[in-house]
Biotite code that builds the C-alpha atoms (Angstrom):
import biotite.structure as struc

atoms = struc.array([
    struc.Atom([-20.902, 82.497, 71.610], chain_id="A", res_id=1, res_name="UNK", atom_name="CA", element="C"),
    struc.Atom([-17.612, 81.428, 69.818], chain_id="A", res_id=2, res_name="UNK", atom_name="CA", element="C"),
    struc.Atom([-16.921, 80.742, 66.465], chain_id="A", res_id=3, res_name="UNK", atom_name="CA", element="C"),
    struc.Atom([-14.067, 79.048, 64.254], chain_id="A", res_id=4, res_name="UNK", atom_name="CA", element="C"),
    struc.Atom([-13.408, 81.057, 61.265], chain_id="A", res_id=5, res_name="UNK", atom_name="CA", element="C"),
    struc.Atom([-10.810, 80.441, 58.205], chain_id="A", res_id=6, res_name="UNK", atom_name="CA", element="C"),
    struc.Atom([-8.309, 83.413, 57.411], chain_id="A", res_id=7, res_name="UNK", atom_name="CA", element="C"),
    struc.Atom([-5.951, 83.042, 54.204], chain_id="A", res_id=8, res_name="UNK", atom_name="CA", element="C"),
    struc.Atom([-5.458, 78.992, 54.530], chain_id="A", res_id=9, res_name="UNK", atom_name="CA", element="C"),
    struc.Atom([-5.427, 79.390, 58.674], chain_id="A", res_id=10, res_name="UNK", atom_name="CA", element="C"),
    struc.Atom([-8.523, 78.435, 61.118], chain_id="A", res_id=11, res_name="UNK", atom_name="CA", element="C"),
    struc.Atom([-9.082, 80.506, 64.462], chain_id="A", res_id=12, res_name="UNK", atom_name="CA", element="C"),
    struc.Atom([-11.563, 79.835, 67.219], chain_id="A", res_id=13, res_name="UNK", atom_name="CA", element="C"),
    struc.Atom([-12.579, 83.433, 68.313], chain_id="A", res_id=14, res_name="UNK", atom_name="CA", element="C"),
    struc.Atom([-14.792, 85.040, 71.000], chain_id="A", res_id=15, res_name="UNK", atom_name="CA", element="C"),
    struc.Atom([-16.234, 88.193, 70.854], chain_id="A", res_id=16, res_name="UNK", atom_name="CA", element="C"),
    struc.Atom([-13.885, 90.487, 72.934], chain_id="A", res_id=17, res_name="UNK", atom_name="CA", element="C"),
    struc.Atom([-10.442, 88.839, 72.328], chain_id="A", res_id=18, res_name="UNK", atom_name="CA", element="C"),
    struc.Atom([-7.575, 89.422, 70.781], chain_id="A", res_id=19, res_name="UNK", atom_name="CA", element="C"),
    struc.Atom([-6.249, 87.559, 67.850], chain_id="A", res_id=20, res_name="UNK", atom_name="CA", element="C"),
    struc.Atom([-3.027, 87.413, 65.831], chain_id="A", res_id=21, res_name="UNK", atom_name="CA", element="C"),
    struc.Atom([-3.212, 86.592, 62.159], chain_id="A", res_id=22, res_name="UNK", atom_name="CA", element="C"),
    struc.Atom([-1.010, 86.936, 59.260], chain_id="A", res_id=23, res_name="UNK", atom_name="CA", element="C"),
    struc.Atom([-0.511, 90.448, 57.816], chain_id="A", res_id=24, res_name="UNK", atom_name="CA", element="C"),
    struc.Atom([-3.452, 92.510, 56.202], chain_id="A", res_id=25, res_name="UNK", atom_name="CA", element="C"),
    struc.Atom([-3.053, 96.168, 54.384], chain_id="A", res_id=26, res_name="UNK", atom_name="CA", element="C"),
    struc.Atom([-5.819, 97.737, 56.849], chain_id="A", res_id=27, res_name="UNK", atom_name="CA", element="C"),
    struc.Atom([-4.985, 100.599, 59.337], chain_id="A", res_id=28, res_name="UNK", atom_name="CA", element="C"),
    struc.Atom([-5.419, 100.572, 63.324], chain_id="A", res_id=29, res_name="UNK", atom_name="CA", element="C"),
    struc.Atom([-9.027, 101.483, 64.312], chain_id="A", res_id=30, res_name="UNK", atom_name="CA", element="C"),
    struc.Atom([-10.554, 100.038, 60.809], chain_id="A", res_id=31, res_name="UNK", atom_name="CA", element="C"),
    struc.Atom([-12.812, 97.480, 60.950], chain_id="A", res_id=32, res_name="UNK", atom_name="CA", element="C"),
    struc.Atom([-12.419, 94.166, 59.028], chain_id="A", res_id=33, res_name="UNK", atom_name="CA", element="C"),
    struc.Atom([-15.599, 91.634, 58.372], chain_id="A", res_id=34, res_name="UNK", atom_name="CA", element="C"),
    struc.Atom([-14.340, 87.843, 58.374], chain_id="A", res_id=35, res_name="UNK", atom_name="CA", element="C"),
    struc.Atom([-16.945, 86.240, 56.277], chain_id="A", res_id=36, res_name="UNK", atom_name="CA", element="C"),
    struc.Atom([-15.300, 82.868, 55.981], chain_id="A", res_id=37, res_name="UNK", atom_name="CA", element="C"),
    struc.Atom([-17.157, 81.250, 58.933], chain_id="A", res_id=38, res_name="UNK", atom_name="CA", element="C"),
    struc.Atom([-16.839, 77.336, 59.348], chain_id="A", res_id=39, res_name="UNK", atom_name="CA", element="C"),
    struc.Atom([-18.450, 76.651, 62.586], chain_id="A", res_id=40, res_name="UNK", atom_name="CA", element="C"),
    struc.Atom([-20.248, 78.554, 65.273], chain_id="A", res_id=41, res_name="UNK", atom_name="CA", element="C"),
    struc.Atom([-21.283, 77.263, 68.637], chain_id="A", res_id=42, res_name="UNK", atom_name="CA", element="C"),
    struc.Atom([-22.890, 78.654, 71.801], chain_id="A", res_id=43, res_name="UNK", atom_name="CA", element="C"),
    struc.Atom([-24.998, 77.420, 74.640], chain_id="A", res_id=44, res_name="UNK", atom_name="CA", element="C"),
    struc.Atom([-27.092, 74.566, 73.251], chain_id="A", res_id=45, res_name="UNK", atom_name="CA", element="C"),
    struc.Atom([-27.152, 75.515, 69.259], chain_id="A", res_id=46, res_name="UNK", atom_name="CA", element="C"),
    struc.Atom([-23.468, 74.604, 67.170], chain_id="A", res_id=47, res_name="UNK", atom_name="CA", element="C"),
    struc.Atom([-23.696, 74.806, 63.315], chain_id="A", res_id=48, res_name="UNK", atom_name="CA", element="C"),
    struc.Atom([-21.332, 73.680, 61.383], chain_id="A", res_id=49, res_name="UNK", atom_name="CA", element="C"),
    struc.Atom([-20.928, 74.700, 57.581], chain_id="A", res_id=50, res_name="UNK", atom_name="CA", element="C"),
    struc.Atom([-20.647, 72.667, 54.408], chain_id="A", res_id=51, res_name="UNK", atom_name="CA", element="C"),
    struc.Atom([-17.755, 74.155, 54.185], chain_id="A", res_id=52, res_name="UNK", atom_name="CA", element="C"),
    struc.Atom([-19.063, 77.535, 55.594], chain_id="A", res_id=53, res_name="UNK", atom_name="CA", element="C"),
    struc.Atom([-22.361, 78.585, 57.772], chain_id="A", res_id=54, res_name="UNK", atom_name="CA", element="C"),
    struc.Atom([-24.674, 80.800, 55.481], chain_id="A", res_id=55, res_name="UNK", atom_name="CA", element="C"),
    struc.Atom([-25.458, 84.461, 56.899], chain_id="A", res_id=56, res_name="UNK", atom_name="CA", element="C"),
    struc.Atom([-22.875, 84.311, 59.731], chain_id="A", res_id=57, res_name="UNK", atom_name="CA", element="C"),
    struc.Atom([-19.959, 86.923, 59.541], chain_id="A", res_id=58, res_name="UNK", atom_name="CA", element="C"),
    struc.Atom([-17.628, 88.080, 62.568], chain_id="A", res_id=59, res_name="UNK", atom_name="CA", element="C"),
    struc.Atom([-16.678, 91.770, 62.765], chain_id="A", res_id=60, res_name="UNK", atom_name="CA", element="C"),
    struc.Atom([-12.573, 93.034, 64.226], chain_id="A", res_id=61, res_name="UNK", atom_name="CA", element="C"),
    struc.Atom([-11.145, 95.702, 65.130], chain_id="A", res_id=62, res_name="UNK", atom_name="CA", element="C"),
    struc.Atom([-7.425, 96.195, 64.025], chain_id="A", res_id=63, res_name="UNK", atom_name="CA", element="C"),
    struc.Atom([-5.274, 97.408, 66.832], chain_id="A", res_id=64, res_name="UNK", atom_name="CA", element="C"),
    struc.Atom([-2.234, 97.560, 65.495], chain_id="A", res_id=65, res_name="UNK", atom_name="CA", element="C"),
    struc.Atom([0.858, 94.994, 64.206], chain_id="A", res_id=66, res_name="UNK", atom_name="CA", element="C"),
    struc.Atom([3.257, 93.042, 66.057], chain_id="A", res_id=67, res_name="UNK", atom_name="CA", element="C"),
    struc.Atom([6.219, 90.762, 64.971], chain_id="A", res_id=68, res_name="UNK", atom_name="CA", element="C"),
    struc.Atom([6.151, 86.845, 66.295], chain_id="A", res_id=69, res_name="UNK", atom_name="CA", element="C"),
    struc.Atom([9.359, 85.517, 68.064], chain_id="A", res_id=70, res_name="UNK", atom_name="CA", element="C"),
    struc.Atom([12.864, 85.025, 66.075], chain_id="A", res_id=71, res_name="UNK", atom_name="CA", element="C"),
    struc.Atom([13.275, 81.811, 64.238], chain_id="A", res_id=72, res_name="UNK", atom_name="CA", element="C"),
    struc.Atom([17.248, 80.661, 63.842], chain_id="A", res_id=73, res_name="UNK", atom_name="CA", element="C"),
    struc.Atom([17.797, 79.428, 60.250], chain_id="A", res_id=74, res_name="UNK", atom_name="CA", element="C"),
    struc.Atom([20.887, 77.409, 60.487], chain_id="A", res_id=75, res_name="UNK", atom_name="CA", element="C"),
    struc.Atom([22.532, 76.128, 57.143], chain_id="A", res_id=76, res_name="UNK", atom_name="CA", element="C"),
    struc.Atom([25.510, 73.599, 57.652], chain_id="A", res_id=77, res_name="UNK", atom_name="CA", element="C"),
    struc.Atom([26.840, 70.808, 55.381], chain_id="A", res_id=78, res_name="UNK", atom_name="CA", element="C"),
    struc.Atom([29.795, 69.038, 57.081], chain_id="A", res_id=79, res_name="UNK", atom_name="CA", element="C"),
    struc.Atom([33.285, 68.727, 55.987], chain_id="A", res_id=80, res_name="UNK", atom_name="CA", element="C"),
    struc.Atom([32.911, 71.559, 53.160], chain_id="A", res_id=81, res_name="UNK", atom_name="CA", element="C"),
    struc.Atom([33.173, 74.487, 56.118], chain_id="A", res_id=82, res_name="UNK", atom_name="CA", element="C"),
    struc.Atom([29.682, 75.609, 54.525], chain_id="A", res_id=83, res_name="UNK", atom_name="CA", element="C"),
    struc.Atom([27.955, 77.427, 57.638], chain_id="A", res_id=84, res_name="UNK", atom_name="CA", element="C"),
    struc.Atom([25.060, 80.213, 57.370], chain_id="A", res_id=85, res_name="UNK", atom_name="CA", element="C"),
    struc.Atom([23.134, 81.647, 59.766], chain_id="A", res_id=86, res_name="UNK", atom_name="CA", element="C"),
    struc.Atom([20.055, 83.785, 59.112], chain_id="A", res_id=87, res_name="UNK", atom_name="CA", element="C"),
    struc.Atom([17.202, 84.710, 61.176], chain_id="A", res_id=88, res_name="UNK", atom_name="CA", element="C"),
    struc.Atom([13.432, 85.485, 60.518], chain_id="A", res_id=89, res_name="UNK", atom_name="CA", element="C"),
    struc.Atom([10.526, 87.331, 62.529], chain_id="A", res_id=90, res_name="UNK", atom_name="CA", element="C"),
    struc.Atom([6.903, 86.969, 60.971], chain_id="A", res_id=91, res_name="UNK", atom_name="CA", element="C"),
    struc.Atom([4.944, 89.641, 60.815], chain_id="A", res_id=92, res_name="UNK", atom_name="CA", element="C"),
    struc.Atom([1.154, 89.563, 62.087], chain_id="A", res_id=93, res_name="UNK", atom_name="CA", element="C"),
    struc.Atom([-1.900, 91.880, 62.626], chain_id="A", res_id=94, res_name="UNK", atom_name="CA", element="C"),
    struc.Atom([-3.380, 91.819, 66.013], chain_id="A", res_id=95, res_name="UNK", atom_name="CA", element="C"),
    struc.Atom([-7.151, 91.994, 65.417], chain_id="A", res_id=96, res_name="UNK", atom_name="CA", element="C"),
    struc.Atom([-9.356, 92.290, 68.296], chain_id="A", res_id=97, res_name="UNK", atom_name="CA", element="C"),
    struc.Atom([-12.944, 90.410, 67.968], chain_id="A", res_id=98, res_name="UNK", atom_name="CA", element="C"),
    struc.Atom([-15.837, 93.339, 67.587], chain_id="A", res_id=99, res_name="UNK", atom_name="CA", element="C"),
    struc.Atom([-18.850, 91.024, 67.192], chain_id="A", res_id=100, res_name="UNK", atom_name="CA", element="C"),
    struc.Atom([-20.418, 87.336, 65.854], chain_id="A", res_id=101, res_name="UNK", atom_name="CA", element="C"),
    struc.Atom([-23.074, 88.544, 63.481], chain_id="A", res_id=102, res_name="UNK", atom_name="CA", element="C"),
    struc.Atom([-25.300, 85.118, 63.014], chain_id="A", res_id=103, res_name="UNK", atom_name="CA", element="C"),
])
């Protein structure tokens, strides 16, 4: 059973048992987060899809823990004016990993 599920403007298509990185959430490693903002799920035969969510259908994470994404270069130049700046960024994320599909 999978489902696609909407987080803060971002959609993820999850499985129960995997691992998932989304943007950063004020919860501690070992809580447990319900994502109630469903949009689709799908298994075997049977897919629902929501208008714009599915009624009664929640999916239940774990949070392991946080991680920071790769480095992103920001490079500032404007030519002829010796105008050069370079920054750098890394986004954090909470790594959530998938509990259960409650439907």
């Amino acid at each position: 059973m999978y489902a696609v599920i909407r987080d803060r403007g971002a959609q993820y298509r999850v499985e129960e048992g995997m691992t998932l990185d989304v943007a950063l959430m004020e919860a501690e490693p070992g809580e447990q987060v319900t994502l109630n903002e469903v949009l689709m799920v799908g298994g075997t035969d049977d897919v629902k899809f929501g208008a714009p969510l599915v009624a009664n259908v929640s999916v239940i994470a774990e949070v392991v823990g946080e991680a920071r994404g790769e480095k992103i270069v920001v490079f500032k130049y404007k030519r002829k004016k010796r105008y050069r700046r370079r920054t750098g960024h890394r986004q954090d994320y909470t790594r959530l990993q998938i509990r259960e599909i409650r439907a």
